[in-house]
N, C-alpha and C positions, 0 to 999 in steps of 0.2 A: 536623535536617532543613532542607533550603534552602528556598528560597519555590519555587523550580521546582518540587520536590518536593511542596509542598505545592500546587501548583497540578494535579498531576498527582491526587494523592488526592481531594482536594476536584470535582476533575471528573467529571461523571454516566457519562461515556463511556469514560475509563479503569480499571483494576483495577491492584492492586499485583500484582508476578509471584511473588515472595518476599519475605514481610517479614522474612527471616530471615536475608535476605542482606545486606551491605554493599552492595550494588550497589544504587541506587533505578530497578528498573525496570518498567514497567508497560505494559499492554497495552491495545488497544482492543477494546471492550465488543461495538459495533456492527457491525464490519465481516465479510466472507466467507472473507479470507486472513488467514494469519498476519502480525502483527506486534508490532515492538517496539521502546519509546522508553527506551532508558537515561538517568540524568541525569548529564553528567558535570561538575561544577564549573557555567562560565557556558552550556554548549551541552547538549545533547539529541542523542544518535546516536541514529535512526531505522534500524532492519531491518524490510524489507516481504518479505516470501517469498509469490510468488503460481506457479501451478502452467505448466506447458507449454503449449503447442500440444499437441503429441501426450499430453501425460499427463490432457486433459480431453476426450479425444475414443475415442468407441468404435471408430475403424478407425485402420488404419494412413493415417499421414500423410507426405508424399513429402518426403527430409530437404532438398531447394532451400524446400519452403516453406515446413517447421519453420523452416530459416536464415532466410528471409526475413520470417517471421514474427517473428523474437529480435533478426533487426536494426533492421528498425521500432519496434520494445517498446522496445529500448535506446535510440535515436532522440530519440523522444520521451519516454522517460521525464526526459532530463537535459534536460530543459524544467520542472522541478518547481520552483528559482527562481522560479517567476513565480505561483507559486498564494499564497501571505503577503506579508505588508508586512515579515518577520521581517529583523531585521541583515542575516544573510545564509543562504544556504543553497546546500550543498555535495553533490551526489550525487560520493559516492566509489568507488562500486562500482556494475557490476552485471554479474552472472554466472549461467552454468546450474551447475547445481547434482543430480546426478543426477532430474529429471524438475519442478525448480522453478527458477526466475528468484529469485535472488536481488540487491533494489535494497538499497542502504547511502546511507546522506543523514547529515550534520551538520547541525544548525542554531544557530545561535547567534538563540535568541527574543526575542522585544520583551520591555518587561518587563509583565508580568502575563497574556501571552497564549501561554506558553510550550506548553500544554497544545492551545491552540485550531491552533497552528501546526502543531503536531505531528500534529495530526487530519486536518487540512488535505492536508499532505504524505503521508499514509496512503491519504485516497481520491482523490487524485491519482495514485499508482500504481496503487492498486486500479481504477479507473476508465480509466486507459490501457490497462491488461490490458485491460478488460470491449470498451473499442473495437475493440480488435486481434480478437475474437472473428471468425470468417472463416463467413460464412451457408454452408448448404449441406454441414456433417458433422453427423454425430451424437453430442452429447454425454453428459457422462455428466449423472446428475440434476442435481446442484447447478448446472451450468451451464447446463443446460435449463431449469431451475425460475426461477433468474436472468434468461435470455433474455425470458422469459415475462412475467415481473414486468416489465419494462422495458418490453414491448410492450405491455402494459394501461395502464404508468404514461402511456404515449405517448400511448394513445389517448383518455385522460383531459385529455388539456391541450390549450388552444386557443390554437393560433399566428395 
């Protein structure tokens, strides 16, 4: 087991995926979409799979604004360099995926923060999804339920 590996176990927020596999991959605990940090050697491939425009909304959505909506997402998502102090970091992908966005990152970690970087760059996509959210449809629960929480969190802090 490498220390990256070992830093991904040891961490409260991640899970092993398979400890049965050769693969050392592991998932986050906390968050609302799927992802996942494999270890490969000195880097960490990151996959974040977060859901549509039209696949979190109960009506039809007009496809100029689904596009419009997947080219801002992709836009800003390959701004995820700038969330870690890590070596470096690589968005290599990102693509629809029958009713999900699928982001792909490399990162080559600091050393000992391999884990916390990796976290980092997870709700950093998960969180540019949550922006691109567009007021004014109706969602399904989970993204309602989400809206919701963010608008209490809001109203709780003092700017």
């Amino acid at each position: 087991m490498s220390d990256i590996d070992v830093e991904f176990v040891e961490h409260g927020r991640f899970r092993a995926v398979d400890e049965e596999s050769e693969e050392a991959a592991f998932e986050p605990t906390t968050n609302d979409w799927s992802a996942r940090a494999v270890v490969e050697a000195e880097t960490v491939d990151i996959t974040v799979t977060v859901p549509t425009l039209s696949a979190v909304v109960n009506e039809p959505v007009a496809d100029v604004v689904e596009d419009g909506w997947y080219d801002t997402f992709e836009r800003r998502v390959v701004d995820a360099d700038s969330v870690t102090l890590a070596d470096d970091v690589t968005v290599t992908g990102v693509s629809r995926e029958e009713g999900d966005v699928v982001v792909e990152l490399t990162l080559t970690p600091r050393s000992g923060k391999a884990d916390d970087d990796a976290l980092a760059l997870v709700n950093y996509v998960e969180g540019t999804w949550f922006e691109g959210v567009i007021p004014g449809y109706d969602y399904v629960e989970q993204v309602q339920s989400m809206r919701e929480q963010a608008a209490q969190n809001g109203q709780g802090s003092s700017i």
